[in-house]
C-alpha positions, -999 to 999 in steps of 0.1 A, spaced: 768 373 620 784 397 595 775 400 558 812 380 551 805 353 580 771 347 556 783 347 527 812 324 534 784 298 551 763 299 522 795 290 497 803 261 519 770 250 521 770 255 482 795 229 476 801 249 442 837 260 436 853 295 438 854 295 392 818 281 388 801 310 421 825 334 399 814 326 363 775 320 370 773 345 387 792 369 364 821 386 384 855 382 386 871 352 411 891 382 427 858 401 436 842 365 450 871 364 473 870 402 481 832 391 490 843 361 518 870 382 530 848 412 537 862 437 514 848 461 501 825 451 466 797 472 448 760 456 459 753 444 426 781 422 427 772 410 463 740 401 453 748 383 419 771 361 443 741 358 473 721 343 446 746 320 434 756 300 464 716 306 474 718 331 497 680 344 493 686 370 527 711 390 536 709 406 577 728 437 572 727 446 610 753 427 631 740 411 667 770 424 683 761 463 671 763 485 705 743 507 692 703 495 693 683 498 662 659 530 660 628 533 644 624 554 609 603 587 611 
């Protein structure tokens, strides 16, 4: 699941509206839209929204990623 496919299921499971995610969590409406439409938004952002509609974790690596995760050094 991507980091838009998550943030868009946490909104709907929310049931807050697009205004109230935006001014709670401080942002613009534009950027909360960028968010669920997978454009491009600064982390800060991201995560003001994430904790907003409740989203406490965020998987950052996609399950369809060809390439399999290595191990850090």
């Amino acid at each position: 699941m991507t980091v838009r496919d998550q943030m868009r299921d946490a909104y709907r499971r929310s049931g807050l509206r697009l205004c109230d995610v935006a001014s709670r969590s401080g942002v613009s409406e534009s950027t909360v839209l960028n968010i669920f439409r997978g454009r491009y938004v600064s982390t800060s952002n991201l995560f003001a929204v994430a904790a907003v509609i409740g989203l406490r974790q965020i998987d950052l690596a996609p399950q369809h990623s060809a390439v399999p995760p290595q191990p850090l050094t």
